[in-house]
N, CA and C of each residue as an Amber inpcrd file, in Angstrom:
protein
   435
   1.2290000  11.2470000  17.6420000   0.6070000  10.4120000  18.6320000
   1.3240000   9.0660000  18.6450000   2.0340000   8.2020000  19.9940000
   2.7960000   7.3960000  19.8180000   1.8330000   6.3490000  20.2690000
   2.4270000   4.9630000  19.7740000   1.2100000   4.2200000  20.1980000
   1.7680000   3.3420000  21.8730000   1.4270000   2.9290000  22.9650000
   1.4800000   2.9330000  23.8280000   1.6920000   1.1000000  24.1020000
   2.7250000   0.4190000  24.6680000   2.7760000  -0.8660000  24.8920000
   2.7710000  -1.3530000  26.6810000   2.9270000  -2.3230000  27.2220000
   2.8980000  -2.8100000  28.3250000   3.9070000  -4.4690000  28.2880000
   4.5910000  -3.7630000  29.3220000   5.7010000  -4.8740000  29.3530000
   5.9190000  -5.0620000  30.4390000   6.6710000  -6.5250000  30.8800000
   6.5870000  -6.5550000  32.4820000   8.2960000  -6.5580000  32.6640000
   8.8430000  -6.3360000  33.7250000   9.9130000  -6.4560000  33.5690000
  10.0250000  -7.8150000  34.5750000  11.3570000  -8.3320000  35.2780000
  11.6600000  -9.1980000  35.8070000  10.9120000  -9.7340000  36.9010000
  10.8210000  -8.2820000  37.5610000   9.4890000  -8.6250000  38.9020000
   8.1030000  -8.3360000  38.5980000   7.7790000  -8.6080000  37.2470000
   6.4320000  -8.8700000  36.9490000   5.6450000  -7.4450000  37.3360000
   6.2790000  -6.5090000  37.5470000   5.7890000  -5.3690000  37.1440000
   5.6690000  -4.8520000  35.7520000   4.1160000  -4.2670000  35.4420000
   4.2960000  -3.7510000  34.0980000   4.6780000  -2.3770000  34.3100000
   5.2660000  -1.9250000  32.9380000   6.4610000  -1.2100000  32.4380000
   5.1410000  -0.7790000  31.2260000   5.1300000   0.7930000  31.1740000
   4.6160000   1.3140000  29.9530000   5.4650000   1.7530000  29.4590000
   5.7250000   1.8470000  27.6290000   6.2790000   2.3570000  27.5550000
   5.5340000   2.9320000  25.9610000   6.5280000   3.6900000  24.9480000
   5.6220000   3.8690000  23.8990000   6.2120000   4.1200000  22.6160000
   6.3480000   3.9440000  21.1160000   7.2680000   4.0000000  20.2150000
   6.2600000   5.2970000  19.2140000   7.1990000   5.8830000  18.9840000
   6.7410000   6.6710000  17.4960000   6.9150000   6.5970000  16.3820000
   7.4090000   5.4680000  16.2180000   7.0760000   4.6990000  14.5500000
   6.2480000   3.2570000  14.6280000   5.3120000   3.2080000  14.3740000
   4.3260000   2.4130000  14.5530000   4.2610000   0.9610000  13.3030000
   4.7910000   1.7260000  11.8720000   5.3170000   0.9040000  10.7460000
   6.6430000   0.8920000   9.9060000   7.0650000   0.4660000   9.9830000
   8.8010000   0.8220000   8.9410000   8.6880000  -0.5420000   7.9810000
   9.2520000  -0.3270000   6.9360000   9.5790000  -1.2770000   5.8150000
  10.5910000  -0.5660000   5.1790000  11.3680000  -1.8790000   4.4650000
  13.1090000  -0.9730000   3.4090000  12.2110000  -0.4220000   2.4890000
  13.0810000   0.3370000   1.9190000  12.2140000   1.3150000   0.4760000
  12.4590000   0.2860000  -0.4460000  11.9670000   0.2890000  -1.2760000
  11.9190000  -0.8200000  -2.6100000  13.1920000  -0.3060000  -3.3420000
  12.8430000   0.9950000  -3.6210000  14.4480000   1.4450000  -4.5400000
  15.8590000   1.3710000  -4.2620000  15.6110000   0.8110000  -3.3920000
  16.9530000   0.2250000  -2.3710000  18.0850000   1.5740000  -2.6500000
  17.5000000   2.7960000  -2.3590000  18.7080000   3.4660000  -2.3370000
  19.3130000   3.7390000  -0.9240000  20.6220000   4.1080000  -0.7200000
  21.6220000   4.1440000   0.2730000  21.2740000   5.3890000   0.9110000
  21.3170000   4.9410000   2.2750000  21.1100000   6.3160000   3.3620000
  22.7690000   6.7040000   3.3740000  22.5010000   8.2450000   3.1370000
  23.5220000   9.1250000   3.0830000  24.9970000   9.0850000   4.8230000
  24.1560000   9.0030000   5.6520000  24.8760000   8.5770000   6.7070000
  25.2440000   7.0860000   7.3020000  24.3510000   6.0920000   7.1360000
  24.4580000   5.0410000   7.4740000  24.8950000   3.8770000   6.8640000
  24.8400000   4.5590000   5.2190000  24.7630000   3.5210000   4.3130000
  24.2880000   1.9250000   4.1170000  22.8550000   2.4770000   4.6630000
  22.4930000   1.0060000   4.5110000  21.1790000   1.3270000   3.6040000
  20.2950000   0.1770000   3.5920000  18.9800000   0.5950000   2.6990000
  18.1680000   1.6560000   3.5710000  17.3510000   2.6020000   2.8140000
  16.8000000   3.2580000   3.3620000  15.0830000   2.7490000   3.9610000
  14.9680000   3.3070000   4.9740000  13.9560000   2.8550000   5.8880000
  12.7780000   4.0070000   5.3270000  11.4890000   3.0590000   4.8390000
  10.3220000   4.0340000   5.1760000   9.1800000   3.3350000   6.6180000
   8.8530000   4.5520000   6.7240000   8.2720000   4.3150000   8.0440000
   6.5910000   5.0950000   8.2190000   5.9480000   4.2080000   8.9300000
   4.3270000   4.6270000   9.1700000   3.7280000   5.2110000   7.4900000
   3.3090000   6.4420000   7.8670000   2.7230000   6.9970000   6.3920000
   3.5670000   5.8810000   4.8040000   4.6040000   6.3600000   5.1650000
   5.2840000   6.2490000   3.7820000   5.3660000   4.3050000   3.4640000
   5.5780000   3.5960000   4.7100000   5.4580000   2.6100000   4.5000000
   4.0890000   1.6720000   4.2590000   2.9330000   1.9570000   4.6770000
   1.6410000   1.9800000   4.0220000   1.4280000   2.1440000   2.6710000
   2.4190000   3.1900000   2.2790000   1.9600000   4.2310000   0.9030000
   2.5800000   2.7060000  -0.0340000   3.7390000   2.5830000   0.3000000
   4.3620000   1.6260000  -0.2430000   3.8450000   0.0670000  -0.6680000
   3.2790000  -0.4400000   0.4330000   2.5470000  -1.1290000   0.7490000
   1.3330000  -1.7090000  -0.1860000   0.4110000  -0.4540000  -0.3640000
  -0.7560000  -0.3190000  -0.9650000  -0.3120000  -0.3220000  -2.7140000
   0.8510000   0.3830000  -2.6970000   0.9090000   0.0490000  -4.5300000
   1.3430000  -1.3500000  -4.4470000   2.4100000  -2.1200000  -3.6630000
   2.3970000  -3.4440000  -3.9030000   1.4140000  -4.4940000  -4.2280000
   0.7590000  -4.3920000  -3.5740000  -0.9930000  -4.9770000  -3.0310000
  -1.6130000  -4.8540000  -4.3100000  -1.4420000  -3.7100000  -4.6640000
  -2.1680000  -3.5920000  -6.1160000  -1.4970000  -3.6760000  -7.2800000
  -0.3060000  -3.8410000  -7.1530000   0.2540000  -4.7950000  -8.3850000
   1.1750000  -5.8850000  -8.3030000   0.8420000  -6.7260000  -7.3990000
   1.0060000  -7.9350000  -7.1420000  -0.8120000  -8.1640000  -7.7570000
   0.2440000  -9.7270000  -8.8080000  -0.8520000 -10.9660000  -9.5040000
  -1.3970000 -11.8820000  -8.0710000  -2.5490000 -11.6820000  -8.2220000
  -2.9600000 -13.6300000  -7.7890000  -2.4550000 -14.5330000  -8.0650000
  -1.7790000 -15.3980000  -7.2120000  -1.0790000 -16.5850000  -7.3050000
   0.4050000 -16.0890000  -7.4860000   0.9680000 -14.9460000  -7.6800000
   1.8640000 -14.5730000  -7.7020000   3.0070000 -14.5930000  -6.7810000
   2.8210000 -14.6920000  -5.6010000   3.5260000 -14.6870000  -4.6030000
   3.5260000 -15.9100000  -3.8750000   4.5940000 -16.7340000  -3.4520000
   4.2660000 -18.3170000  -2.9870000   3.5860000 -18.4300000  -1.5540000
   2.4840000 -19.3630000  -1.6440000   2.2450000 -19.8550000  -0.1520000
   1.2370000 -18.6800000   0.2330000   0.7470000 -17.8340000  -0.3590000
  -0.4290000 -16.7170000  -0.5260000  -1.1260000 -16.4460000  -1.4560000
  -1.8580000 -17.7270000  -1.9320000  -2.5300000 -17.4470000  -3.6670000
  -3.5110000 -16.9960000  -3.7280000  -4.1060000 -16.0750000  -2.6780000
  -5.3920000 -15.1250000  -2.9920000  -4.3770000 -13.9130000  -2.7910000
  -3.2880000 -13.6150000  -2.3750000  -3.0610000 -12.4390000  -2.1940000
  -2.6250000 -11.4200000  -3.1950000  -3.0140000 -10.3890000  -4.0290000
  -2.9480000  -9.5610000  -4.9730000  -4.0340000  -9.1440000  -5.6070000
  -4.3580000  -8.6040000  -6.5840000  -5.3180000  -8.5380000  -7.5460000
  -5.1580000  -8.9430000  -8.6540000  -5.8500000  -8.8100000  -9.8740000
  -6.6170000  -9.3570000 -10.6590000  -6.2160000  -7.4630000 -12.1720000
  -5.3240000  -6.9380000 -11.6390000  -5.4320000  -5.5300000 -12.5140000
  -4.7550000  -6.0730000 -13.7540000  -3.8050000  -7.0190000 -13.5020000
  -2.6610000  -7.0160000 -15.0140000  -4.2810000  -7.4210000 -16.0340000
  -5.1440000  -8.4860000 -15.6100000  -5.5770000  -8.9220000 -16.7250000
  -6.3730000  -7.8080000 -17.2960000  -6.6030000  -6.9190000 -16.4000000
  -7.5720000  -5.6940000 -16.7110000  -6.8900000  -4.8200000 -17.7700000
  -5.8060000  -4.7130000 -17.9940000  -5.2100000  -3.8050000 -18.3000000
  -4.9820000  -4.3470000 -19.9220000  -5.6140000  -5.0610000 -20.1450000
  -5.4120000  -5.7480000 -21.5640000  -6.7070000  -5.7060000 -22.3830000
  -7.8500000  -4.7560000 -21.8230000  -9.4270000  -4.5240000 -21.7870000
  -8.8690000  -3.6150000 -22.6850000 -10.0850000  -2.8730000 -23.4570000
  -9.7490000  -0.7480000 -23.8260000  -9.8690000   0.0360000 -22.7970000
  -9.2420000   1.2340000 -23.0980000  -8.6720000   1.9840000 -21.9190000
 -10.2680000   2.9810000 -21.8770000 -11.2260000   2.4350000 -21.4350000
 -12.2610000   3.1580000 -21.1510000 -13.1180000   3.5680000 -19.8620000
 -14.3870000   3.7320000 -19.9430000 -14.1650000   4.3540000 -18.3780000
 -15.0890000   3.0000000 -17.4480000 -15.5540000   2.2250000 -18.2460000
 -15.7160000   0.7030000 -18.0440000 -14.6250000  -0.1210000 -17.3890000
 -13.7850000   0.2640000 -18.2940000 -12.4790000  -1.1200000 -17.5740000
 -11.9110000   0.1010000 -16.2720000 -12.3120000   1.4650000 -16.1320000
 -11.4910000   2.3150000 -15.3050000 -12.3850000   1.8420000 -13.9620000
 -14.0630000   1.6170000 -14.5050000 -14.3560000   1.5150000 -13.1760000
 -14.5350000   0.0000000 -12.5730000 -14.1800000  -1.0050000 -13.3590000
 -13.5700000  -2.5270000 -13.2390000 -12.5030000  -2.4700000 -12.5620000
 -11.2250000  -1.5780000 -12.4000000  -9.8160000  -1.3670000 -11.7260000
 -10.5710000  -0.9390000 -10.5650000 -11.1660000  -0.0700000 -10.1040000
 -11.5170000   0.9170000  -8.7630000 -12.1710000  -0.1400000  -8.0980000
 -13.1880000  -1.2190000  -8.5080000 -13.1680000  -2.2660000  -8.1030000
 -12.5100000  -3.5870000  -7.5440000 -11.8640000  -3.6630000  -8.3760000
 -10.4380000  -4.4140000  -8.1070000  -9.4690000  -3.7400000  -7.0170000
  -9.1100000  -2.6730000  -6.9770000  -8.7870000  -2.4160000  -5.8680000
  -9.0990000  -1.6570000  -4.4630000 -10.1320000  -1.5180000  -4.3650000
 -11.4100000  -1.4750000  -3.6990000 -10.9140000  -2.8180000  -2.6150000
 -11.6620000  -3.9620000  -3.4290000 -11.6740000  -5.4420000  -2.9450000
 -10.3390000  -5.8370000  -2.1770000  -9.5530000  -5.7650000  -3.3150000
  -8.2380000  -6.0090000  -2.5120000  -7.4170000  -5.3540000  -1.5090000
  -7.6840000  -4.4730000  -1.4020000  -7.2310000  -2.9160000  -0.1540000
  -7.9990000  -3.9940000   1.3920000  -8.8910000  -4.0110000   1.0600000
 -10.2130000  -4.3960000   1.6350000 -10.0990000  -5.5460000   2.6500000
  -9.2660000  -6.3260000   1.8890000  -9.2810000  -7.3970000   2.0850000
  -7.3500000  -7.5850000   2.6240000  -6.8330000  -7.0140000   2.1000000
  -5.1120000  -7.3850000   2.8770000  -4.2510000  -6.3600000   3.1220000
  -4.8780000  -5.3750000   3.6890000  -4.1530000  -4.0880000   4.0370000
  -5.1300000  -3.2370000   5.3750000  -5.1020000  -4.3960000   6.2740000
  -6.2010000  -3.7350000   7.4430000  -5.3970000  -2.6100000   8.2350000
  -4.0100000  -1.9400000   7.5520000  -3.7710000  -0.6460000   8.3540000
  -4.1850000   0.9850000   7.9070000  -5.2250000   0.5260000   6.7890000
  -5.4880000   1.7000000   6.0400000  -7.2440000   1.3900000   5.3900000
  -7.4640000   2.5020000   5.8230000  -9.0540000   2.6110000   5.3680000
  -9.5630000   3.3490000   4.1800000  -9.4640000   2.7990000   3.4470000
  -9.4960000   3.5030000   2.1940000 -11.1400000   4.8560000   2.1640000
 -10.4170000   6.1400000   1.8280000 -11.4210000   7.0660000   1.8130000
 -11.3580000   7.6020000   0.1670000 -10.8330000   7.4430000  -0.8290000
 -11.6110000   7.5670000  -1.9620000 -10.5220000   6.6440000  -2.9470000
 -11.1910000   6.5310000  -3.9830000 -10.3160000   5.7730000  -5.0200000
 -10.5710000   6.4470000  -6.4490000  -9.4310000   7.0100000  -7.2160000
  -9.8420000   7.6980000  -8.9060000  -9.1260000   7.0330000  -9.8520000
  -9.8930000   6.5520000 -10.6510000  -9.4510000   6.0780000 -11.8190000
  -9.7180000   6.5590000 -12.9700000  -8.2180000   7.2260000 -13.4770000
  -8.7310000   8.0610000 -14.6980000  -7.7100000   7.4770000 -16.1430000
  -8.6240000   7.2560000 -17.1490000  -8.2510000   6.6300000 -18.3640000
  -7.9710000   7.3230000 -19.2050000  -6.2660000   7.2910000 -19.6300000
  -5.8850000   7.8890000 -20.7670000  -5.5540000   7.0180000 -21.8370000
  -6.6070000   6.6150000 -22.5890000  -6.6760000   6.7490000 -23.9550000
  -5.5160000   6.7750000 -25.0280000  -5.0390000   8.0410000 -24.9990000
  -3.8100000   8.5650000 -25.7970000  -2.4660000   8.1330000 -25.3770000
  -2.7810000   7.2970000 -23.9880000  -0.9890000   7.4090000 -23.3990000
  -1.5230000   5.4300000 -23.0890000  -2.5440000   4.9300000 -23.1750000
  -3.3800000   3.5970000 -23.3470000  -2.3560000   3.0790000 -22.3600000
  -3.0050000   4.1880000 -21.2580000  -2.6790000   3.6070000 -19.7760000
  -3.4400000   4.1920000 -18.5190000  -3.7240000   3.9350000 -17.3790000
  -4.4650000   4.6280000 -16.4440000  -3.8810000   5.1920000 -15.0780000
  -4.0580000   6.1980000 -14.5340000  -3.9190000   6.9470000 -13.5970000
  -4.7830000   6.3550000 -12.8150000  -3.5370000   6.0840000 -11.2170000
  -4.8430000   5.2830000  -9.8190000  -4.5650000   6.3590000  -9.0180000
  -5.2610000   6.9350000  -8.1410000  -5.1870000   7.5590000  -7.0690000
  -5.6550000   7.0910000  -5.7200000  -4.8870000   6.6310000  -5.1260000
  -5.7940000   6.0940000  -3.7280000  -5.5360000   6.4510000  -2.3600000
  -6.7610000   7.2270000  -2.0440000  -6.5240000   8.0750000  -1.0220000
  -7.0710000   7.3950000   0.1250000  -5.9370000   7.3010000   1.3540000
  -6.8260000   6.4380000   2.2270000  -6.4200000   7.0610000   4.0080000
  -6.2990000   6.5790000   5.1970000  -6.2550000   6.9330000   6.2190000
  -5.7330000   5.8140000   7.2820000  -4.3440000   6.0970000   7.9650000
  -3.7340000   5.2810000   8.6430000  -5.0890000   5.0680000   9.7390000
  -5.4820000   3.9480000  10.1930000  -6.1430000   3.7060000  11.1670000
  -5.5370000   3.5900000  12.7520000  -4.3810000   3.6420000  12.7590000
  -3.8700000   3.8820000  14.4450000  -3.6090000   5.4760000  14.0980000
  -3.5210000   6.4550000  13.6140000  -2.5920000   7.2830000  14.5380000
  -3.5100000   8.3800000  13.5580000  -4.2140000   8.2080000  12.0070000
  -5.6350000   8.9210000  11.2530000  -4.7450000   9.9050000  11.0590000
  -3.5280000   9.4640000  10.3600000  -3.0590000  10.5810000   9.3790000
  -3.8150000  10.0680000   7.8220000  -3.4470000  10.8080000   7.0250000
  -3.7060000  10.7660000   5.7980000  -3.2120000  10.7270000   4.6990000
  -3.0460000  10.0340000   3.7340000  -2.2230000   9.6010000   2.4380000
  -2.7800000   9.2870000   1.5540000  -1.7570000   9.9040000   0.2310000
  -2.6590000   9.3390000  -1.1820000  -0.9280000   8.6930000  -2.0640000
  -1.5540000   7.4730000  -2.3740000  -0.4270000   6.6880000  -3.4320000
  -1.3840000   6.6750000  -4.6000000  -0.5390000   7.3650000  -5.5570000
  -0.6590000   8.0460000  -7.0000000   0.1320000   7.0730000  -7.5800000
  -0.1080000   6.1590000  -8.7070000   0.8190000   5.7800000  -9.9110000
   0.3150000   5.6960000 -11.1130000   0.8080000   5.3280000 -12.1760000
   0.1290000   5.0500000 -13.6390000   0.4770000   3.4500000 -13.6130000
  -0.8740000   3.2750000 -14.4530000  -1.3840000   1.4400000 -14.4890000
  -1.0020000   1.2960000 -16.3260000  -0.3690000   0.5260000 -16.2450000
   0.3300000   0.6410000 -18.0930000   0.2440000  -0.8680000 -18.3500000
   0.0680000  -1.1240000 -19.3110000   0.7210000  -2.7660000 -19.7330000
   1.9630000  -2.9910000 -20.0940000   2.7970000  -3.9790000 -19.3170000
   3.8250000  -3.6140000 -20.1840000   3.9640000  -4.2930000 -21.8290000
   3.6940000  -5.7050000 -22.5200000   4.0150000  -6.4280000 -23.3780000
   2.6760000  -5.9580000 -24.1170000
């Protein structure tokens, strides 16, 4: 489903027209497109997906000239790995999804605490709001120091 714009051209006639990538961002891993050789482009789904792990591990105050923007997980992650501090994280990013990522509606969030590896599994499953595809960004929440 493409999303649909309105443009006028010279004689002030509007012009519909319509794009099928709705979001693109560079990939973080900055690896090289095989034909173009430039950074590789993610787009709609994948750039959301991307998006949403940033959001959630980006610090508060971390980023200049946006000092509410991030969460609050590093300090969490220095708690015990129990199902207390697991459901303190689902909170935390709950809030923050919530609050700086209005292209995705978050439809479930899992936080599961391993103990033995004294790190946590996020799962966050959520739903592009223009076009209601569906995505889940999976990572592990670790401390590093």
């Amino acid at each position: 489903m493409a999303r649909t714009q309105t443009k006028s051209d010279a004689n002030k006639k509007a012009i519909i027209t319509s794009r099928d990538v709705l979001y693109s961002d560079f990939d973080l891993s900055f690896l090289k497109h095989p034909n173009t050789k430039d950074v590789t482009i993610l787009k709609d789904i994948d750039a959301v997906k991307q998006s949403v792990k940033n959001l959630v591990l980006t610090a508060r105050g971390e980023r200049p000239f946006e000092p509410l923007l991030g969460s609050n997980i590093r300090t969490l992650l220095f708690e015990p790995v129990d199902d207390f501090t697991a459901f303190d994280i689902k909170e935390e990013v709950a809030i923050t999804l919530q609050n700086f990522e209005p292209r995705a509606r978050i439809l479930n969030i899992d936080v599961v605490s391993e103990p033995d590896n004294n790190r946590f599994r996020l799962s966050i499953d959520f739903q592009m709001i223009t076009n209601l595809q569906t995505g889940t960004a999976s990572f592990y929440l670790e401390r590093i120091r």
